[in-house]
C-alpha positions in Angstrom: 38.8 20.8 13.1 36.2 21.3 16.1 34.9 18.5 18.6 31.5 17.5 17.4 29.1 18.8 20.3 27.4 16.0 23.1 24.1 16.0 23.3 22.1 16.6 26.4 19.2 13.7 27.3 16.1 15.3 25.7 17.7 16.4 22.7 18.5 13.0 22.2 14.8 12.0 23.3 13.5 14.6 20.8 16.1 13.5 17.5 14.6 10.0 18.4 11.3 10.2 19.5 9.6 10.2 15.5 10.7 6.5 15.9 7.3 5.6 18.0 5.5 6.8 15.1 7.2 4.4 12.4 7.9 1.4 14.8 3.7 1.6 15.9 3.0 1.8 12.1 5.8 -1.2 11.5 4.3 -3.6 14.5 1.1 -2.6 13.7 1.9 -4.4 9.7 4.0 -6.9 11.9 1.4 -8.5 14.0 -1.5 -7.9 11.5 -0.8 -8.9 7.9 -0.7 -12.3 8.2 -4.0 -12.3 10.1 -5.4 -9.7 6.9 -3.7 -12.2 4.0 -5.6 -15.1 5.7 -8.8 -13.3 6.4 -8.7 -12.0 2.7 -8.6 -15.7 1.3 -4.9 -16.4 1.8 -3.3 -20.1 2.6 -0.7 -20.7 4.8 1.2 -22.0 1.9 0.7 -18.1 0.4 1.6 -16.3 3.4 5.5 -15.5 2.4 4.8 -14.9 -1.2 3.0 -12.3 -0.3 4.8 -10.9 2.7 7.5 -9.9 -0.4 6.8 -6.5 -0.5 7.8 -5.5 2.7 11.3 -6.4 1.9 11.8 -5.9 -1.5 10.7 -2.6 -1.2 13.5 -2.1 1.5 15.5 -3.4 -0.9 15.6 -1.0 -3.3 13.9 2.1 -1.5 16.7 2.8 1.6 20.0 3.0 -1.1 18.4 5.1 -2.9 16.7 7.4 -0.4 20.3 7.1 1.5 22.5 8.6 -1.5 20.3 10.7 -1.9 19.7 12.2 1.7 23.7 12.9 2.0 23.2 15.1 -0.9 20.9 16.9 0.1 21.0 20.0 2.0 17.5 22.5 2.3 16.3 25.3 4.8 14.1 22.1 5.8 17.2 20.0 6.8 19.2 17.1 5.4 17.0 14.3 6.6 14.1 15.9 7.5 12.3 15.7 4.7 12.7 12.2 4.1 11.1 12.1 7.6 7.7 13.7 7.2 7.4 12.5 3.4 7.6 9.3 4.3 5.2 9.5 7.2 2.6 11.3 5.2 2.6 8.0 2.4 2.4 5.3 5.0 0.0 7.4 7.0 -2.6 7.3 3.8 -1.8 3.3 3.8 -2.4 2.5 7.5 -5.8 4.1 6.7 -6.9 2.5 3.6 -5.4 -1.4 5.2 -8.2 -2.6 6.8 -10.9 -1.5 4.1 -8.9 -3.5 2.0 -12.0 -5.5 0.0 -9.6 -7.8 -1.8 -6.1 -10.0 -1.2 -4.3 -8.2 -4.2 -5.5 -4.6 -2.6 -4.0 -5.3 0.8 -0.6 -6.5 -0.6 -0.9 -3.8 -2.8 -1.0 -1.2 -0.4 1.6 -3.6 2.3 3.9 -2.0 -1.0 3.0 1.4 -0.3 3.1 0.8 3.7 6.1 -0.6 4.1 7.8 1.7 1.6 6.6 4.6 3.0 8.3 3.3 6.4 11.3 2.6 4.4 11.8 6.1 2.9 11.3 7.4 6.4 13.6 4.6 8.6 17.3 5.1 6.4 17.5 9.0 6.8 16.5 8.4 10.6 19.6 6.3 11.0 21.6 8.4 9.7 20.2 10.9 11.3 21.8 9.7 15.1 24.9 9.1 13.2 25.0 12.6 11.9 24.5 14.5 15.0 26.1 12.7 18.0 29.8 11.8 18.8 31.3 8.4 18.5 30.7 7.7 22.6 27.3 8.6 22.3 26.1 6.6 19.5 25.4 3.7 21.3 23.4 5.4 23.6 21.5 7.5 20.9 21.0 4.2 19.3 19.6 2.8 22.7 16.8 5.4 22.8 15.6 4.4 19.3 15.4 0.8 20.3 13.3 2.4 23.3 10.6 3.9 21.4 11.1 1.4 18.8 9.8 -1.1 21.6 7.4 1.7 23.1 5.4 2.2 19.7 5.4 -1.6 19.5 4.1 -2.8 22.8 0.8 0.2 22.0 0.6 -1.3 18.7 1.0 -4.8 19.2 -1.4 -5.1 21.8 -4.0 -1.9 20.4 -6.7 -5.3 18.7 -6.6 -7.2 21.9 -7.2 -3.7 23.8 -10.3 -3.1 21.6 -11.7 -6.4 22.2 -11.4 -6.1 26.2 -13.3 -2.9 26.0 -16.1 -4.9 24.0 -15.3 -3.7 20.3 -16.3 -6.1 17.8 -13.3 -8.7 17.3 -14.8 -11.0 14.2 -16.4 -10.1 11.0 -18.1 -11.4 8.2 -16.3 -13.4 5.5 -13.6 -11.4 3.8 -14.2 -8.4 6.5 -11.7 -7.7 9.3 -13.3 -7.0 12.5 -13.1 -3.1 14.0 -10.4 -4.2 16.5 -7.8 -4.3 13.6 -9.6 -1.2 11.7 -9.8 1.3 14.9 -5.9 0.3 15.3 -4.8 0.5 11.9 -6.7 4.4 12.0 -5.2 5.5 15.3 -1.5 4.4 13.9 -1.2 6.8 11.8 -2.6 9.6 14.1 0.5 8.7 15.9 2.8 8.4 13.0 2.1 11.5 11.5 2.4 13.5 15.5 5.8 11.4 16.2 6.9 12.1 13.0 6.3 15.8 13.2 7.9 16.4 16.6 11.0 15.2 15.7 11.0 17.3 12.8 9.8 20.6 14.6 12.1 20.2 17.5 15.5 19.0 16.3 18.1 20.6 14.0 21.0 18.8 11.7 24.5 20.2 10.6 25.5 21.4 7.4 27.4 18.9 5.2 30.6 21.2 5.5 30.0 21.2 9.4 29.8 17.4 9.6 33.3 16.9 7.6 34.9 19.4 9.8 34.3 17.3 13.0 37.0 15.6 14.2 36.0 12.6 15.0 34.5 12.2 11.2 35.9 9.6 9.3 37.4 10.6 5.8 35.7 9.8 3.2 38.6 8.8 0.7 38.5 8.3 -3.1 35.6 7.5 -4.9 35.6 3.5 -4.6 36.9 1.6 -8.5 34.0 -0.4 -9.6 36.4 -3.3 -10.6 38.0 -5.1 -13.5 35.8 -8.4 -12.9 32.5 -7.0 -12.3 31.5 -8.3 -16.1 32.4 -11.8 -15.1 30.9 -11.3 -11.8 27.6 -10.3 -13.4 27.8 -13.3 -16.1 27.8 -15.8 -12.8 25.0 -14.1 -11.5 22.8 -14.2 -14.3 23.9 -17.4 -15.5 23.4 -19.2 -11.8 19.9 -17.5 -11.7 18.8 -19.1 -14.9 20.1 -22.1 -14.1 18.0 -21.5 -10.5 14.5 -21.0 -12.5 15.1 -23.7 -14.7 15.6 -26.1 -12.4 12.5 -25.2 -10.0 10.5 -25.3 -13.2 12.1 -28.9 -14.6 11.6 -30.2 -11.0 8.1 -28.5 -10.1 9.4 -27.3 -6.7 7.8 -24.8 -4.9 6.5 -21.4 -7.3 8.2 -19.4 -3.9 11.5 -20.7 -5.1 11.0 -18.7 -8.3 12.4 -15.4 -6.6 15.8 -17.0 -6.0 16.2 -17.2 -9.2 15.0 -14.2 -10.0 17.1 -12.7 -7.7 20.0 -13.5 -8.8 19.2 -12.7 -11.9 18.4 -9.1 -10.8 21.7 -8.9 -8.9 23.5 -10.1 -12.0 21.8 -7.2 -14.2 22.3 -4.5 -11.4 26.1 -5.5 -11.5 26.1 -5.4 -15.7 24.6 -2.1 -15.7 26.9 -0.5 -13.2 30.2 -1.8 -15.1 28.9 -0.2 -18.1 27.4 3.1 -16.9 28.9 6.2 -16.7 30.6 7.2 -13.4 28.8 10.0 -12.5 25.3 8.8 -11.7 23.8 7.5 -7.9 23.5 4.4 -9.7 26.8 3.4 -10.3 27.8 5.0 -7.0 25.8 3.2 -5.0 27.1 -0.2 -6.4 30.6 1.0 -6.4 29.8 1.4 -2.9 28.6 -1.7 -2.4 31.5 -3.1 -3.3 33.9 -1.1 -1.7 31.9 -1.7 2.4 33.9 -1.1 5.1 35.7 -4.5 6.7 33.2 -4.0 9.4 30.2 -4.0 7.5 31.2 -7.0 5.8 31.8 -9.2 8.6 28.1 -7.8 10.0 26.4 -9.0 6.7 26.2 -12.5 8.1 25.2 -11.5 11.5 22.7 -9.5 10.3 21.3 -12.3 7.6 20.6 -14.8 10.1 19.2 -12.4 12.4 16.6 -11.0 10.0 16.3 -14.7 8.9 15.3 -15.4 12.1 12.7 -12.2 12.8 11.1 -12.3 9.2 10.5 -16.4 10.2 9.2 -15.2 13.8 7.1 -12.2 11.8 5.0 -14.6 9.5 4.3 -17.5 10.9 3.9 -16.8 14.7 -0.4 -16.4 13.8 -0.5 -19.3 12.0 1.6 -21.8 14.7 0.0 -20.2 18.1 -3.3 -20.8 16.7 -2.6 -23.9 15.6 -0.9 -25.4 18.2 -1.8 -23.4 21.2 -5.4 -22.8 20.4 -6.0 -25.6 18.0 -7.2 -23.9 15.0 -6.9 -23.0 11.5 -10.0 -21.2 10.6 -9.7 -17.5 10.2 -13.3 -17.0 10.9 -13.4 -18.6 14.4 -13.3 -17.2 17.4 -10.6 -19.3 19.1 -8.7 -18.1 15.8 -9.0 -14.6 16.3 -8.7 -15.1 20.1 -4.9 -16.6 19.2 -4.2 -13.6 16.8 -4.6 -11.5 19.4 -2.7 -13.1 21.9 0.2 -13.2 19.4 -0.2 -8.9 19.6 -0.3 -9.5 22.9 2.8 -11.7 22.6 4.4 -9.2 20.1 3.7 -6.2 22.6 5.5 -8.3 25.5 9.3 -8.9 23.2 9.1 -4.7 22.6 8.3 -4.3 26.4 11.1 -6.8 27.5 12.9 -4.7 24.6 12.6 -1.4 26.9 14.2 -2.9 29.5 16.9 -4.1 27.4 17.4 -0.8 26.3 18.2 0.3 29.5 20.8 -2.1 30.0 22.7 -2.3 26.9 24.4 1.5 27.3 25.9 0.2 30.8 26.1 -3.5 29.3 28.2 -2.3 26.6 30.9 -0.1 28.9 31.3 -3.5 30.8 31.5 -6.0 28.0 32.0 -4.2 24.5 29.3 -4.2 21.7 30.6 -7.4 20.5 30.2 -9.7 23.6 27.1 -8.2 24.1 25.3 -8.5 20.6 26.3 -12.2 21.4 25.1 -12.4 24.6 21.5 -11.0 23.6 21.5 -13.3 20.3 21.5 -16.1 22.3 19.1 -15.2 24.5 16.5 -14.7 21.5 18.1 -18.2 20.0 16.7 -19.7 23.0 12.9 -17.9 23.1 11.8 -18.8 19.8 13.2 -22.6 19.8 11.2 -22.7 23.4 7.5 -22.0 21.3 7.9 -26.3 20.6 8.1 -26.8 24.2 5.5 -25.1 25.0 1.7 -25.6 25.1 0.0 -22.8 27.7 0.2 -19.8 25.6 0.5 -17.6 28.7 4.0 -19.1 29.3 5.2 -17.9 25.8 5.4 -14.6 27.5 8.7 -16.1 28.9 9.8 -16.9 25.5 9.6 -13.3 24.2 11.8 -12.3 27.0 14.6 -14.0 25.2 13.1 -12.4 21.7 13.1 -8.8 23.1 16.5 -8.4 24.4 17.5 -9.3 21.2 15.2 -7.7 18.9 16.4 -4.5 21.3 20.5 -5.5 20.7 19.7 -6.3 16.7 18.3 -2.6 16.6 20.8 -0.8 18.1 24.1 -2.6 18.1 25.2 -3.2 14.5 24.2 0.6 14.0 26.7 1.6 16.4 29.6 -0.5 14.8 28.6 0.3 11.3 28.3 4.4 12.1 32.1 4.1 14.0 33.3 2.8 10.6 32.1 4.2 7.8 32.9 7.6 6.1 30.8 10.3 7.9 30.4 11.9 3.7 28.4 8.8 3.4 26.8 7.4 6.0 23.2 7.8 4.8 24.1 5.3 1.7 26.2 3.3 4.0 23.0 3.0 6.1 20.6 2.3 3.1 23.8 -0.2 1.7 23.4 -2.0 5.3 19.8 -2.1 5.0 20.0 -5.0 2.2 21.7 -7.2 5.0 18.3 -6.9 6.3 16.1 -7.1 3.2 17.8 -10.0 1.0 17.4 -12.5 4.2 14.1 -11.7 3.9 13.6 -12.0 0.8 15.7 -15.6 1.0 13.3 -16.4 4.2 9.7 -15.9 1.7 11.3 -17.7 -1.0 12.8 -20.7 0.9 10.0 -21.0 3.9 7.1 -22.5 2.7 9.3 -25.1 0.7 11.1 -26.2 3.9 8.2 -26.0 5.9 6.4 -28.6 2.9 9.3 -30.2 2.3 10.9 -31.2 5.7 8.2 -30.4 8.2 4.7 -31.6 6.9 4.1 -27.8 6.8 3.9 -27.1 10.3 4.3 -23.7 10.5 5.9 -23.9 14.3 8.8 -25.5 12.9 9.6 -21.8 11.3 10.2 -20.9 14.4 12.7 -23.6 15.5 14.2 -22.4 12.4 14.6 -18.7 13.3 15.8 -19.5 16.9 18.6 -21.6 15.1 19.2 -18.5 12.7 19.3 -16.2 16.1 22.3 -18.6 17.3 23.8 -18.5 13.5 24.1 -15.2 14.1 25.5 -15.0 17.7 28.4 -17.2 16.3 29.0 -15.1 13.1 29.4 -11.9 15.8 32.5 -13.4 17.2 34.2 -12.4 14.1 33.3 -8.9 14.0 36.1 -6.6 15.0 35.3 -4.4 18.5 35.8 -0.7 17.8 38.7 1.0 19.0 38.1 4.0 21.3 38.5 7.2 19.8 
């Protein structure tokens, strides 16, 4: 048994520093896509349906790329290649975006984009799990947050940028203007130069190594899959048909169609698993599932409403800032396209609040435990977004986002540290890719459920998805207070 090695400051700068390159290539889809759907010919009412591919590739890409990452082990690394791989596809999507000449091409290649990001985002996790000691993950965590927010605040406000220094900022019909094309090119410059330091100037441990530290946690038997998973799968597949059939005998909303179909996809994942053979990263990965740490389970809620709560914030902040603070729902206006590039400007200022935040949540942290802080800093974002109602100068939504930011900066850095304290070090990439569906299925619920409550309830305002995040943000803040605070090891 040895001590796992502490890591100096750049080392930990250099093992997270690749993050700028995914997080500018992540704001840069953030702050954009809605803006390209409606451009393209897309309705509000279309907007969510078509942000699906963002999570569902999440979904299934980071459990998969995480079972497989722990078991591998190359004179290229353990993680590394997932890295640069990933970086390479979502470099070739960033570039083709803005040339997209029809809707189904852009959310074809949103697919490949956010994918790409995907295969490149679970092994990075890991990654900072992997190769610092238990006292240090919170910090290593911290500096991915920073250049998470660093990428972002370039990324986010790289349109509005362009337009102050007189490139063209509106287009024909169908055409995005060469503010969004210039910035969409120039993202994946810097993803592919991020992506590649990180790889060139870092090293990882052998697996052997890793389960020699002493501060690893064992990784035990091989989890049972269960005696009930049959009956478990029968309620899911049965619920799920009784979920399409009703949306179709009422007519509600076609978005509601992918509740149903999702549980009808859980409900066949679970059937397969109970009847496949043991030996195959299928079966593992839902044996797995099933078998999280008590940790990780009591972060699943935290981190549904949270996600809840951004994906809400992600979609619809265009469409109700140009509405309501710049009066306008024409795509092809100026005052529109003025509005969607204050929202970059908007997006750029909750990653720049999130740098400071970063700062503060190491020493926050040693004060009050990564509980009572998570808490603290979901509040805060609870409050930013409900504040957009309030609010009619679009300049003081700045103050809003300061809220957002020091929680977008704890929901990126926080649950990571809990989750990597708990879980066996043998698996933590899988465990990471596992954690990723807390993130993925509440967006997934959020594009199915939106648009029918924003029809439905709210005379499809799309500033009421807001309120609605800032209430998920406080859901979540509550649900925290149940999740255990680490003991010191």
């Amino acid at each position: 048994m040895t001590t796992r090695p502490r890591s100096g400051f750049w080392q930990i700068w250099n093992m997270c520093f690749g993050f700028v390159g995914i997080q500018f290539a992540f704001a840069l889809q953030n702050s954009n896509m809605s803006r390209i759907f409606q451009t393209l010919g897309a309705g509000v009412d279309d907007i969510p349906v078509l942000w699906i591919a963002a999570p569902l590739t999440g979904l299934i890409v980071q459990p998969i790329v995480g079972h497989c990452s722990d078991r591998t082990w190359s004179r290229f690394g353990r993680r590394r290649p997932y890295f640069l791989g990933g970086a390479i596809l979502a470099a070739i999507a960033l570039f083709a975006m803005p040339d997209s000449p029809a809707l189904w091409i852009a959310a074809l290649l949103l697919w490949l984009l956010d994918g790409s990001i995907n295969v490149s985002m679970g092994p990075f996790r890991s990654f900072v799990g992997d190769q610092l000691p238990a006292d240090q993950r919170a910090l290593g965590y911290a500096m991915q947050t920073f250049f998470i927010a660093a990428g972002s605040v370039v990324a986010s406000l790289a349109p509005w940028l362009f337009a102050r220094f007189g490139v063209a900022n509106t287009a024909t019909a169908g055409a995005l203007p060469d503010t969004v094309r210039y910035s969409f090119q120039i993202g994946a410059c810097v993803l592919l130069l991020a992506m590649g330091w990180s790889v060139l100037t870092t090293r990882e441990y052998a697996p052997a190594t890793l389960d020699a530290f002493d501060d690893a946690t064992p990784p035990g038997d091989d989890p049972p899959m269960g005696a009930d998973v049959h009956r478990r799968a029968l309620l899911w597949l049965a619920a799920g048909g009784i979920a399409l059939a009703a949306t179709s005998w009422l007519r509600s909303d076609r978005q509601l169609y992918l509740l149903g179909g999702g549980m009808i996809a859980y409900g066949f994942v679970l059937w397969i698993a109970s009847t496949g053979r043991r030996d195959n990263a299928f079966t593992h990965i839902v044996a797995d599932l099933r078998a999280m740490p008590e940790t990780m389970r009591r972060l699943v809620p935290v981190q549904f409403f949270s996600w809840f709560a951004l994906f809400a914030m992600w979609i619809y902040t265009t469409a109700a800032v140009t509405q309501v603070q710049f009066g306008t729902t024409d795509p092809l206006s100026s005052r529109y396209n003025e509005g969607a590039n204050w929202v970059g400007v908007l997006f750029a200022a909750y990653n720049a609040f999130a740098i400071v935040a970063a700062a503060l949540i190491p020493p926050m942290t040693r004060r009050f435990g990564l509980r009572a802080s998570h808490v603290f800093n979901l509040f805060l974002g609870g409050c930013g977004l409900a504040s957009f109602l309030a609010i009619r100068d679009p300049r003081w939504l700045l103050l809003s986002m300061a809220g957002v930011g020091f929680a977008w900066a704890s929901i990126l850095s926080l649950p990571y540290a809990l989750l990597a304290n708990s879980v066996p070090t043998r698996k933590m990439g899988v465990y990471m890719g596992i954690f990723n569906l807390s993130i993925v299925v509440p967006q997934l619920f959020a594009a199915s459920i939106l648009a029918f409550l924003l029809r439905s309830l709210f005379a499809n305002a799309a500033i009421d998805a807001l309120l609605l995040g800032g209430v998920g943000l406080l859901l979540a803040g509550a649900c925290m207070l149940r999740v255990p605070e680490p003991a010191s090891r």
